[in-house]
C-alpha positions as CSV (number, residue, x, y, z in Angstrom):
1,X,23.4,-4.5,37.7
2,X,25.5,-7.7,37.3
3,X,28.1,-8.4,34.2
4,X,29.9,-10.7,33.3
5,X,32.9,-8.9,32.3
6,X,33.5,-5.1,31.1
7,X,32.9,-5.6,27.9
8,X,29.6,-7.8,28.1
9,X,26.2,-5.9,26.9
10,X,22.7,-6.2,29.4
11,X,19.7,-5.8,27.3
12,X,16.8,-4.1,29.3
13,X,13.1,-3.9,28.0
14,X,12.1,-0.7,28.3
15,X,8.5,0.0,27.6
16,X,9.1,-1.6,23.7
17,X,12.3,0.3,23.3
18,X,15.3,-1.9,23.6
19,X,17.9,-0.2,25.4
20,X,21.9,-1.2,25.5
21,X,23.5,-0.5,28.6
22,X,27.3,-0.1,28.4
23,X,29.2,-1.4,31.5
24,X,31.3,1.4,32.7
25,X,29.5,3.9,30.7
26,X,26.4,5.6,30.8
27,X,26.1,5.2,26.8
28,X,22.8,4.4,25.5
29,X,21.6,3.5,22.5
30,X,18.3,3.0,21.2
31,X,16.3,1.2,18.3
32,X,15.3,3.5,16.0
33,X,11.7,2.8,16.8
34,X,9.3,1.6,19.1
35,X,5.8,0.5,19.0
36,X,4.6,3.7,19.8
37,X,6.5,5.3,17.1
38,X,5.1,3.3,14.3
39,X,1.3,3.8,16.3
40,X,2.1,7.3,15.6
41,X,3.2,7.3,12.0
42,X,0.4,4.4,11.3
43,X,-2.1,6.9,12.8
44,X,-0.5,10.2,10.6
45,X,-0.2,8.1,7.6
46,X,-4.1,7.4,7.5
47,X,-4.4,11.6,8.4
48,X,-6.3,10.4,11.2
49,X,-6.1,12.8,14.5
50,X,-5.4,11.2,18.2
51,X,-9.3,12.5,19.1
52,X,-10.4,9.8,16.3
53,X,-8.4,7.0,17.2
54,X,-10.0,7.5,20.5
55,X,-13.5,7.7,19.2
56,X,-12.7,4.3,17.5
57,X,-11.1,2.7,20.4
58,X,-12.5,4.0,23.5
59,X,-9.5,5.2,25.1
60,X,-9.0,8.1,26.7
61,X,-6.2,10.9,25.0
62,X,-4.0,10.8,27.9
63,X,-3.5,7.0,27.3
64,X,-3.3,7.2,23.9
65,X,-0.5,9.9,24.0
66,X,1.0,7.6,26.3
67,X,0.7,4.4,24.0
68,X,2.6,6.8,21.2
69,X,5.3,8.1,23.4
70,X,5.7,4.2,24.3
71,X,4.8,4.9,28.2
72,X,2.1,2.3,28.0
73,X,1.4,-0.7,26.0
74,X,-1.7,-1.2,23.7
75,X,-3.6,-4.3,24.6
76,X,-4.5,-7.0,22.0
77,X,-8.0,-5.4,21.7
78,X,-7.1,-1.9,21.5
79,X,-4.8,-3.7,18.2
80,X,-7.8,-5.3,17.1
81,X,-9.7,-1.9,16.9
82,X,-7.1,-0.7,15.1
83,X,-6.6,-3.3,12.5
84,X,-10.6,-2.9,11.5
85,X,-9.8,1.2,11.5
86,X,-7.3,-0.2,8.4
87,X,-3.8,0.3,10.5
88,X,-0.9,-1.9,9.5
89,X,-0.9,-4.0,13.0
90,X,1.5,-6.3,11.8
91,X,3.7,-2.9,10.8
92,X,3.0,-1.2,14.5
93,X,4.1,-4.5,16.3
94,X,6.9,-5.8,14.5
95,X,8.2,-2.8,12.3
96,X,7.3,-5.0,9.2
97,X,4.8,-4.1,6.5
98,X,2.0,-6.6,6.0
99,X,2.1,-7.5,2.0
100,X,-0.8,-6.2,0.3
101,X,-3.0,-8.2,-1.2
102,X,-2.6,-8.7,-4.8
103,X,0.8,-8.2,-4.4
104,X,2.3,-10.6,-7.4
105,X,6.3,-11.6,-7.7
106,X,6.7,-11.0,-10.9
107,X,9.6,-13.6,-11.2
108,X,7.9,-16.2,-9.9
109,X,4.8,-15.6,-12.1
110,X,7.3,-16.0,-14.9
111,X,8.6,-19.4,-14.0
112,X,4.5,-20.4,-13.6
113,X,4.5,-19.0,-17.1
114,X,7.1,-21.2,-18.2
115,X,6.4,-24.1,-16.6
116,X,2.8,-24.3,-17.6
117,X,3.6,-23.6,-21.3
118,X,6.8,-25.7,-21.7
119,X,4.4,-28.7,-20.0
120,X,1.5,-28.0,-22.5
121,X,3.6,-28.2,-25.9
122,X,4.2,-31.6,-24.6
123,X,0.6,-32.9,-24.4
124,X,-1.7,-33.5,-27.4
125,X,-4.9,-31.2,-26.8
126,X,-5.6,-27.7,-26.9
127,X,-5.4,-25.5,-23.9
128,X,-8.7,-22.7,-24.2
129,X,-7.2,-19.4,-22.4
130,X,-9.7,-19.3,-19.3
131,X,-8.5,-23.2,-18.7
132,X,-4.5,-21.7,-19.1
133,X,-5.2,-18.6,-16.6
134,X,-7.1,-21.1,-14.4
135,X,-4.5,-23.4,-13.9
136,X,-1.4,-20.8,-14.0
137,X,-3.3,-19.1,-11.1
138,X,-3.9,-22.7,-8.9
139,X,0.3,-23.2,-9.9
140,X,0.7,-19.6,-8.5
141,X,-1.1,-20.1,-5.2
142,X,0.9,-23.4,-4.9
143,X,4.0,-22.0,-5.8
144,X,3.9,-19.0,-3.8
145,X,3.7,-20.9,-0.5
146,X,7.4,-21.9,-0.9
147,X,8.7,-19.6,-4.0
148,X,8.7,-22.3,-5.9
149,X,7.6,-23.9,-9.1
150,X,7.1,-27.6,-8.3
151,X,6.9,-29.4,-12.0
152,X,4.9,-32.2,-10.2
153,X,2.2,-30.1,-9.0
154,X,1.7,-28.6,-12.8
155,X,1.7,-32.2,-14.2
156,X,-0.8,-33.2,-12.0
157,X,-3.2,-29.8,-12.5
158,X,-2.5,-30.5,-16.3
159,X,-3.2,-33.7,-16.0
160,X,-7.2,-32.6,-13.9
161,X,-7.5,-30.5,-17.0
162,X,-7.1,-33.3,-19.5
C-alpha cells in the first residue's frame, strides 16, 4: 500500500470495522464495535434468539451469523424489519441510542417554566391551568428544536391565548 511518509495512518473499511494500519508495523487496532456487534447486543438485549430474528426477517442463520460477526452487511430492508421487531436501528448503525420518546430535559422544561410565568405576571388576565400546561407544552416543542427558550415565541402564544 502507498504512504505518504512513515508516520502517515491508511484507514481501510473492513466490513464496518475500521481498521488502522501502521506503516512499518503490522499493529492494528480496531473500533470497539462494529455493526454486527451492536446487531448482536440489540438482538440479546430484546432476549430474542438468532432463529427468531430469522423468522422475522427471512434470512437464513448462516447469514445472519454472518451479519453479527460483521462478514456481511444488512441491507436497508433487512433494517427496516428490524426496526418494526422494536431494535434500536439508529443504535445498530451508528452506535448511538435513539432518544425515547417522552424523554423531557428537565432544564429546559424549567426555563419554559420560567419564561411562561415571568410573562404571565405581566399581563392582566388570568391564566386557567389547562390553558398554562397548553401553552408551556407548544413553548416546549418550540424550544426543544434548538434548546432554547425564545421570549418571542411565548409572547406571541400568550398573546393567541389572550
Amino acid at each position: 500500500m502507498p504512504c505518504g511518509g512513515p508516520y502517515t495512518e491508511q484507514i481501510v473499511r473492513m466490513c464496518s470495522v475500521w481498521v488502522i494500519l501502521y506503516p512499518f508495523t503490522n499493529k492494528r487496532s480496531f473500533m470497539t464495535q462494529s455493526i454486527g456487534s451492536r446487531l448482536l447486543a440489540e438482538r440479546e438485549r430484546l432476549g430474542l434468539s438468532q432463529g427468531q430474528i430469522c423468522d422475522h426477517t427471512g434470512v437464513s442463520r448462516k447469514t445472519q451469523f454472518s451479519y453479527e460477526k460483521s462478514v456481511r452487511l444488512p441491507d436497508a430492508g433487512y433494517l427496516s424489519i428490524l426496526a418494526t421487531q422494536n431494535l434500536d436501528v439508529l443504535y445498530i448503525v451508528t452506535g448511538k441510542r435513539a432518544p425515547r420518546y417522552g424523554t423531557v430535559n428537565e432544564e429546559l422544561l424549567r426555563n419554559v417554566f420560567t419564561a411562561v410565568e415571568t410573562a404571565l405576571s405581566n399581563v392582566t388576565f388570568s391564566v386557567d391551568v389547562e390553558k398554562k400546561a397548553k401553552l408551556a407544552a407548544l413553548i416546549y416543542q418550540t424550544a426543544s428544536e434548538t434548546g432554547q427558550v425564545d421570549p418571542l415565541v411565548v409572547q406571541k402564544a400568550i398573546d393567541l391565548i389572550s
